[in-house]
BALUMZA-138607 format. One record per residue (C-alpha): x, y, z; chain; residue number from 1. Coordinates in steps of 0.05 Angstrom, whole numbers, plus 5000, padded with zeros to 4 digits. Example, Ala and Ser with C-alpha at 12.3 -4.5 7.8 and 13.67 -1.06 7.14 Angstrom:
REM residues 2
NULUM      x      y      z   cadena   num
NULUM   5246   4910   5156        A     1
NULUM   5273   4979   5143        A     2
REM end
This chain:
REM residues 342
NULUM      x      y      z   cadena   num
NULUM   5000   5000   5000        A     1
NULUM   5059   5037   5020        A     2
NULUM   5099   5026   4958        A     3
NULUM   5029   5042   4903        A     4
NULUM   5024   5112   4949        A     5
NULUM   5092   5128   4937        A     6
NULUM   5089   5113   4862        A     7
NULUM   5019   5149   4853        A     8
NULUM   5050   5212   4883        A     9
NULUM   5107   5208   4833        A    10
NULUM   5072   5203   4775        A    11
NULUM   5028   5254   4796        A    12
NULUM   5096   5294   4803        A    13
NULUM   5122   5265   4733        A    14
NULUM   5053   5294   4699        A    15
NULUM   5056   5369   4731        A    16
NULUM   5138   5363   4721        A    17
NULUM   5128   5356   4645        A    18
NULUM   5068   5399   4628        A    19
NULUM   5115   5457   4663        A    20
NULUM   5178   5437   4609        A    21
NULUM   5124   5445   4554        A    22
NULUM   5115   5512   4591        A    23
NULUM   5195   5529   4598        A    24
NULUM   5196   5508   4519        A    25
NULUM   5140   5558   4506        A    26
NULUM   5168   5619   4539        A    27
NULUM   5231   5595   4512        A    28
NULUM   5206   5607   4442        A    29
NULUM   5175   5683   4461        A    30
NULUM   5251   5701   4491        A    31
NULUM   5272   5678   4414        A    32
NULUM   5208   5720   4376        A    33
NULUM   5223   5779   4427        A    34
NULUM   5300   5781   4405        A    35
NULUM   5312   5772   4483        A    36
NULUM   5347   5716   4482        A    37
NULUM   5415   5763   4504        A    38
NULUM   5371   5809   4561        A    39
NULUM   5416   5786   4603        A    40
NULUM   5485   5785   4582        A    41
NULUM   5518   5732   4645        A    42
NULUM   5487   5672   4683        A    43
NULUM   5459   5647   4721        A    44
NULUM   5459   5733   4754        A    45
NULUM   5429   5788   4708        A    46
NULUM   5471   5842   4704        A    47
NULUM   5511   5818   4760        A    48
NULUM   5438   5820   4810        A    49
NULUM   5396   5769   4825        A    50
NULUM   5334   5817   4807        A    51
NULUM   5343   5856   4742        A    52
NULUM   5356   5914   4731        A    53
NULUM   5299   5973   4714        A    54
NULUM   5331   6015   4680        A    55
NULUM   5401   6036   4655        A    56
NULUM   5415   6084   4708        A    57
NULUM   5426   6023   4746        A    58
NULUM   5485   5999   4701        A    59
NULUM   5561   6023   4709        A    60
NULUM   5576   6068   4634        A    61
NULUM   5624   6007   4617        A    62
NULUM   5577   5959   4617        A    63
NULUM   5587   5941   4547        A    64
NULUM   5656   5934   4552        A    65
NULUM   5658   5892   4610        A    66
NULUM   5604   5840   4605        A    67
NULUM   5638   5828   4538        A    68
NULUM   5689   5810   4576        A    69
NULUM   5667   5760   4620        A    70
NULUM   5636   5730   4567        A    71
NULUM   5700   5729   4528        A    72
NULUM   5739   5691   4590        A    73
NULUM   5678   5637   4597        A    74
NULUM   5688   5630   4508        A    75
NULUM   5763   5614   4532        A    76
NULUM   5734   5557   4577        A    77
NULUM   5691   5535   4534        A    78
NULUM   5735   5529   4473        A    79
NULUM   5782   5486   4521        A    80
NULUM   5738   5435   4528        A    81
NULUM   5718   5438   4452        A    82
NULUM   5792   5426   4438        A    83
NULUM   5786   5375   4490        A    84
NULUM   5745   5334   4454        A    85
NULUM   5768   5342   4378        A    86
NULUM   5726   5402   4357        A    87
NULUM   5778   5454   4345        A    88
NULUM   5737   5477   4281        A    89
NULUM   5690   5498   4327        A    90
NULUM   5727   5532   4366        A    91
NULUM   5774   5567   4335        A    92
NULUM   5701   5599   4305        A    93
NULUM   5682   5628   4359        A    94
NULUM   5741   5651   4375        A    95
NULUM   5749   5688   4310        A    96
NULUM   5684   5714   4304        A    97
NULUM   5680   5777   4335        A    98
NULUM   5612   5792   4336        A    99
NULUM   5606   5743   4390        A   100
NULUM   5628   5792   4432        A   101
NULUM   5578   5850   4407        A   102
NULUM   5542   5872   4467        A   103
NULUM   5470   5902   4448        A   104
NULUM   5435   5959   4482        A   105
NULUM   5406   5955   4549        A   106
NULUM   5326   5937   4543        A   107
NULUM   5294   5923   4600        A   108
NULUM   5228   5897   4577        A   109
NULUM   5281   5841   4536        A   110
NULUM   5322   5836   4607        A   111
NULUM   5251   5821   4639        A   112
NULUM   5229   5777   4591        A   113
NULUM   5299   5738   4595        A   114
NULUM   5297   5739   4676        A   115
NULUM   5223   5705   4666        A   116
NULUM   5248   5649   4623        A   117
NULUM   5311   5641   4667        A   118
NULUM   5262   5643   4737        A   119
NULUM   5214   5579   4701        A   120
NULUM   5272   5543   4686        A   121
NULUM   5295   5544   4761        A   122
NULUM   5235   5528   4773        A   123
NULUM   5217   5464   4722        A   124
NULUM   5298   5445   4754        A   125
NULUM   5275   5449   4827        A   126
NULUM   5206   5399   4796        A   127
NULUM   5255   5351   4768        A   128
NULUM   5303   5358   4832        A   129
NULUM   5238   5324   4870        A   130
NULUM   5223   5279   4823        A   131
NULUM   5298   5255   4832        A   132
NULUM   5285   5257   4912        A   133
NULUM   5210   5220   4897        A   134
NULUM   5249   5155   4855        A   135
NULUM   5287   5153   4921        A   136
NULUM   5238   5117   4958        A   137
NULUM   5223   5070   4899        A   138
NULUM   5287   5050   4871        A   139
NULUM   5280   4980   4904        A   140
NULUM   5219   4957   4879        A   141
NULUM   5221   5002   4815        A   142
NULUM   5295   5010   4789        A   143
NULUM   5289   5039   4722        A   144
NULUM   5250   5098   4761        A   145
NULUM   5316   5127   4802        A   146
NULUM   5357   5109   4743        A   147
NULUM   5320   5147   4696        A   148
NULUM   5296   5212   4742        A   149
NULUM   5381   5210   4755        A   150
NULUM   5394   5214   4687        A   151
NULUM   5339   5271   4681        A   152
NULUM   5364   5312   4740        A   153
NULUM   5434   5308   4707        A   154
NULUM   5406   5315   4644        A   155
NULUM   5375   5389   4672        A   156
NULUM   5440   5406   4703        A   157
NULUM   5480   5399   4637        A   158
NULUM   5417   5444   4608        A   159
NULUM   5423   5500   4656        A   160
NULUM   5509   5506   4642        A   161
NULUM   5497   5499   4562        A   162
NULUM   5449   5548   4576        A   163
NULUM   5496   5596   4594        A   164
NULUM   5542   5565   4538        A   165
NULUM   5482   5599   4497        A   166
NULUM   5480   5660   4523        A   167
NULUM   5562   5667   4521        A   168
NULUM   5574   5654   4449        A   169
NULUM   5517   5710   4443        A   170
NULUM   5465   5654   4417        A   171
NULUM   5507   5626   4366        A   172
NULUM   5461   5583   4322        A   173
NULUM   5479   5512   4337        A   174
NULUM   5482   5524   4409        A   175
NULUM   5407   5536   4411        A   176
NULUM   5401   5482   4367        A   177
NULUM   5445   5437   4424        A   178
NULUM   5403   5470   4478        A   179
NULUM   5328   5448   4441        A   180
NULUM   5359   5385   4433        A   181
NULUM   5371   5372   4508        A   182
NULUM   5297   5389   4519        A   183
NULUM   5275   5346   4465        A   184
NULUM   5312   5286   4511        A   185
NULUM   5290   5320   4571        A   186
NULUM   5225   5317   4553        A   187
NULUM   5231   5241   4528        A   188
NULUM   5254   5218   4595        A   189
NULUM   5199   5245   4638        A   190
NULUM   5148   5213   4592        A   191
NULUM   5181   5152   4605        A   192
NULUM   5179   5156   4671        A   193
NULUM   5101   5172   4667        A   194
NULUM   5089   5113   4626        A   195
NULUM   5121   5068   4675        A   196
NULUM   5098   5092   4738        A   197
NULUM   5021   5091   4719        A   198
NULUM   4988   5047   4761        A   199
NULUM   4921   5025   4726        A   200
NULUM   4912   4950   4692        A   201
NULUM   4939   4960   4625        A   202
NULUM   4915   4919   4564        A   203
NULUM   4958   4891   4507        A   204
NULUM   4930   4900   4440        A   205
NULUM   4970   4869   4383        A   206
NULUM   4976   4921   4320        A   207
NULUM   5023   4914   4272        A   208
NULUM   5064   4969   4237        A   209
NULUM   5051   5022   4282        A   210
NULUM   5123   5016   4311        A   211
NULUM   5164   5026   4252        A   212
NULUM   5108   5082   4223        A   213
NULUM   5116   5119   4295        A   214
NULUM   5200   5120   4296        A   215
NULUM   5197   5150   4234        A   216
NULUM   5148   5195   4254        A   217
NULUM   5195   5219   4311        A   218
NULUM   5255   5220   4269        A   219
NULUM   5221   5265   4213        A   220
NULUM   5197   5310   4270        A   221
NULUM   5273   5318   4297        A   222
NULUM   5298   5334   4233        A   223
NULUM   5241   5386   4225        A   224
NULUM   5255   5425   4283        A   225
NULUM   5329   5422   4267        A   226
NULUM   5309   5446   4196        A   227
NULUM   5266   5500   4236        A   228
NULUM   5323   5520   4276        A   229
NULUM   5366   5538   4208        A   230
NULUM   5303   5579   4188        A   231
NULUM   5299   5617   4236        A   232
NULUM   5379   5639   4250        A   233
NULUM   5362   5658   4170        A   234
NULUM   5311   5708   4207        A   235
NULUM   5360   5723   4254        A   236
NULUM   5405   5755   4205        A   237
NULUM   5346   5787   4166        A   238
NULUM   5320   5815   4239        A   239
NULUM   5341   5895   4204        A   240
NULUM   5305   5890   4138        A   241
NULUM   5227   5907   4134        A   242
NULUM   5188   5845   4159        A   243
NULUM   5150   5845   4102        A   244
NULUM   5211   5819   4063        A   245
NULUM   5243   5768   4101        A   246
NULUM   5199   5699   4069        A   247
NULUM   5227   5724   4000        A   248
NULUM   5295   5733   4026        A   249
NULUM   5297   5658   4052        A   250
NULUM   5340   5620   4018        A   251
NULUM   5336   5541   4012        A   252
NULUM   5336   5530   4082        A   253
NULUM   5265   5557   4083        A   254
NULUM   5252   5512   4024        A   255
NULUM   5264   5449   4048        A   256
NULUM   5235   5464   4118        A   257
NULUM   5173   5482   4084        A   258
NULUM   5163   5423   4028        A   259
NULUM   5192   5366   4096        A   260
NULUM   5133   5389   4132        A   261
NULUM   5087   5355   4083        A   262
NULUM   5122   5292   4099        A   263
NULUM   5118   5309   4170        A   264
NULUM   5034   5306   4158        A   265
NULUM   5034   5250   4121        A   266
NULUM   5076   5206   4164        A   267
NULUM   5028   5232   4221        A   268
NULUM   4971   5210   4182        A   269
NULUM   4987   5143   4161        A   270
NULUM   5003   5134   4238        A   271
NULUM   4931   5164   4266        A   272
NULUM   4900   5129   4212        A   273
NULUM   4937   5059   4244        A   274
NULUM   4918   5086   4322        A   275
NULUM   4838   5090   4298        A   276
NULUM   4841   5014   4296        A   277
NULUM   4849   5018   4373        A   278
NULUM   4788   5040   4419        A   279
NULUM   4824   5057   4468        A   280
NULUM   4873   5099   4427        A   281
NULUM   4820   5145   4387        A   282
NULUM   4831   5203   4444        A   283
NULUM   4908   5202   4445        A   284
NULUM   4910   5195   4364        A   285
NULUM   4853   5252   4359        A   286
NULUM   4901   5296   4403        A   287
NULUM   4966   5276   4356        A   288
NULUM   4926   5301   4298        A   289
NULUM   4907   5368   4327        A   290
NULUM   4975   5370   4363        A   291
NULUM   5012   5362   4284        A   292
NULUM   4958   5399   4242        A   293
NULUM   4966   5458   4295        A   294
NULUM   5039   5457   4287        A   295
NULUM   5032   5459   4206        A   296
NULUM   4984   5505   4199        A   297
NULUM   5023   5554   4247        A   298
NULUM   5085   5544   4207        A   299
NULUM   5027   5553   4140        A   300
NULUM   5012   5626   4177        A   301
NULUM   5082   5648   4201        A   302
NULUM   5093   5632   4112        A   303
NULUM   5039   5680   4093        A   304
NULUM   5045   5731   4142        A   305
NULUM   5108   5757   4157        A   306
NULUM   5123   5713   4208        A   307
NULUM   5082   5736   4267        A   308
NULUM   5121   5746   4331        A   309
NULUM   5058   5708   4366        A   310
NULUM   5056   5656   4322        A   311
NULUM   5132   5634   4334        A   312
NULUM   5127   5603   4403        A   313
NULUM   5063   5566   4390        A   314
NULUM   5093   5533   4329        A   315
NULUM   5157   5507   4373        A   316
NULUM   5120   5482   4432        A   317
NULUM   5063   5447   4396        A   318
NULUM   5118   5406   4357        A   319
NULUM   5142   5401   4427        A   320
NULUM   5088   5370   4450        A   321
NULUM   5072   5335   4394        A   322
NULUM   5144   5295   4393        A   323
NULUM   5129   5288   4479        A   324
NULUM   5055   5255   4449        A   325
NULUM   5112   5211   4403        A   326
NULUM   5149   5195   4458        A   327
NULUM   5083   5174   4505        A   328
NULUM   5070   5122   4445        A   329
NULUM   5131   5091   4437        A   330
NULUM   5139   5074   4510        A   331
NULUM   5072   5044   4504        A   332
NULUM   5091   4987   4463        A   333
NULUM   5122   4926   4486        A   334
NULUM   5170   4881   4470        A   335
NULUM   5130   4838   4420        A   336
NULUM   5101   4901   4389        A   337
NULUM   5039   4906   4417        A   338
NULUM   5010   4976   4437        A   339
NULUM   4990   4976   4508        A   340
NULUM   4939   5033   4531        A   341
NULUM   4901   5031   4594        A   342
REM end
């Protein structure tokens, strides 16, 4: 009794724990449509405080000059360990890029917005930090539950210093593509740990193909948001022109993110259209489907109209959410490659 208490109260944990990553990933993508992603220019501190500053006023007159910097000491660092490990391309880029170093103008609605976004993520760490501390008392009878909400905690930790790898290298592109990446497995873990810790009597239905249509629904969806993050450091370098111009100054990055996303629908589909077979499926594959045609026609309206500011977020976390649904699935099947849904 003891033992199904323990594991009702973690998974209870495990559910609030994820819905407030889909929430980190959401404000994460408003911090990248705001252009706030450098309102702070040091971590884990903003401007040296732990509460932002208000205004400028507030800021020594070399404040330029010197959080450029610090930043340029921690690049040092961080090169080192890029050298460590055979990526001295990569370094010696950053290095010799100097606009890493470009400090912008004080903002404090950006600082505010950044401070937010950096306050959740304590936050969603502290969630995960219990549901580390919640395995404790189950790692006996349920293993795999420590093991995994370890590698989840550590998982977060890494997040939280490549975050201020991020913020460093001034958001260098494929650091934020690194730092949606961690989420991605972040966010694979905890659902996981959801499936296994649910306690109701779960019933094996045999369905073929779904497994092998479902990985490459997930892998499609990876390479789409990787394809999404190339798009948009394209709109990162067109941030001066006129909105109005930036879709026809996209180059073939655009291109191919655009024409992939068809195969992104149609893999996603094929796979709903495999789930309908299942009763006890229809609501979770009714929720895929609004989860992926949300996420395409947002991508369909940030195409036609200039890329919306408001638009941007809810495009990243629904294909967030929708690779988290992914996730859920795959973790439902077992071994013989049945689906299993309570």
């Amino acid at each position: 009794m003891k033992e199904k208490t323990a594991t009702k109260g973690f998974y209870k944990l495990c559910l609030v724990t994820l819905v407030a990553v889909y929430f980190l990933i959401a404000v994460g993508g408003i911090v990248r449509s705001t252009g706030s992603g450098m309102g702070c220019p040091d971590w884990p501190k903003c401007f040296g405080q732990w509460i932002p500053p208000t205004s400028i006023n507030q800021l020594p007159s070399d404040y330029k000059e010197s959080y450029a910097q610090y930043r340029a000491k921690k690049n040092q660092k961080f090169t080192s360990l890029l050298r460590a490990v055979g990526m001295s391309e990569t370094a010696d880029k950053i290095l010799a890029d100097k606009s890493v170093l470009i400090e912008a103008d004080f903002n404090p609605t950006k600082t505010l917005i950044e401070y937010l976004n950096r306050v959740i993520g304590v936050i969603v760490g502290l969630f995960i930090a219990a549901l580390f501390w919640s395995s404790l008392k189950l790692r006996k009878q349920k293993p795999a539950l420590f093991w995994i909400s370890l590698a989840t905690l550590l998982a977060v930790i890494v997040q939280g210093w490549f975050g201020s790898i991020v913020v460093s290298t001034n958001l260098t592109t494929w650091t934020i593509t690194v730092h949606m990446l961690i989420a991605l497995v972040i966010v694979s873990m905890l659902n996981y740990l959801l499936v296994t810790s649910a306690l109701e009597r779960q019933e094996a239905i045999p369905q073929r193909g779904i497994f092998a249509v479902l990985v490459s629904c997930s892998v499609v969806l990876v390479i789409q948001i990787l394809f999404g993050t190339q798009v948009r450091e394209a709109i990162d370098r067109l941030s001066l022109m006129a909105r109005e111009t930036w879709m026809a100054s996209l180059g073939l990055e655009f291109i191919i993110h655009r024409s992939f996303s068809w195969l992104v629908l149609g893999l996603h589909i094929l796979l709903i259209w495999k789930l309908r077979k299942i009763a006890s499926a229809k609501t979770i594959s009714l929720a895929l489907f609004v989860l992926i045609l949300g996420s395409f026609l947002t991508g369909v309206g940030m195409a036609y109209f200039d890329v919306p500011p408001f638009l941007q977020p809810i495009h990243l976390v629904l294909a967030a959410i929708c690779f988290g649904f992914q996730q859920f699935l795959f973790f439902k099947l077992n071994r013989k490659g049945e689906v299993v849904f309570n």
